[in-house]
C-alpha positions in Angstrom: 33.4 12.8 61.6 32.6 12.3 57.6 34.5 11.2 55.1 33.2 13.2 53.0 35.2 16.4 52.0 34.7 20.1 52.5 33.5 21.4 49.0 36.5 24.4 48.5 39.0 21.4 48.8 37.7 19.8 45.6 37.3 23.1 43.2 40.6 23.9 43.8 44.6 22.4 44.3 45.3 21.1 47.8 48.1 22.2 49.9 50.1 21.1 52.5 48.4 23.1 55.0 44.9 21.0 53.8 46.4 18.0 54.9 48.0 19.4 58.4 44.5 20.4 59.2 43.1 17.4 58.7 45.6 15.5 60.7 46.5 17.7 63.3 43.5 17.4 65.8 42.9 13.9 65.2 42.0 11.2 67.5 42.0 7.8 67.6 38.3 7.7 67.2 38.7 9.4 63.9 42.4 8.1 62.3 40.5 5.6 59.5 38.4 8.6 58.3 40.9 11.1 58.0 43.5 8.5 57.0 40.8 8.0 53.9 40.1 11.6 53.3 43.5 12.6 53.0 44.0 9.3 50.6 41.2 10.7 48.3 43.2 14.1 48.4 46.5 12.9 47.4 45.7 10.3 44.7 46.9 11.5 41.3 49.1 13.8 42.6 53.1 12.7 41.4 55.1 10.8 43.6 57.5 14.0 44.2 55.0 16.4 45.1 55.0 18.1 48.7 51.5 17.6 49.4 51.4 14.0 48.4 54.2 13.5 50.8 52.7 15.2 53.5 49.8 13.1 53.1 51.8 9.6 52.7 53.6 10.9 56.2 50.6 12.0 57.7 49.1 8.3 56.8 52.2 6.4 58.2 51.6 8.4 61.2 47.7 7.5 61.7 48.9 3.8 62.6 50.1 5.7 66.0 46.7 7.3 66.4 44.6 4.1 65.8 46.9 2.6 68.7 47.3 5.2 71.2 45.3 5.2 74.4 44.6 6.4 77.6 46.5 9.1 79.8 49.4 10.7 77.8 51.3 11.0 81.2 51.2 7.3 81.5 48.3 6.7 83.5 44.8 4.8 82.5 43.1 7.8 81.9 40.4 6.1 85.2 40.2 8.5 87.3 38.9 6.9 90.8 
């Protein structure tokens, strides 16, 4: 994955939805890029604004991507 941004999200406002779908199917792999793309879409945007929140949430939660691992059932994720 890029960092660099799909061309209709710089000509015109981003939404909430913008930053959803960047987050949503992240993985681990990916969480510094995305956490830097959505950055770069949020800055300059007031502190009060829905999608800047969205964004600053969707940052504090890329910590948990960067750190999760393995099977999400509690296993190794080895299969043997």
């Amino acid at each position: 994955m890029s960092e660099a941004e799909r061309p209709d999200r710089l000509t015109r406002r981003v939404t909430v939805e913008d930053i959803r779908a960047l987050a949503g199917p992240s993985t681990p792999h990916f969480a510094l890029q995305v956490r830097n793309r959505i950055r770069k879409l949020i800055e300059g945007l007031p502190e009060d604004d829905p999608v800047r929140r969205e964004g600053e949430m969707q940052i504090a939660g890329s910590r948990n991507w960067r750190t999760t691992v393995g099977d999400p059932r509690g296993g190794t994720g080895v299969a043997f």
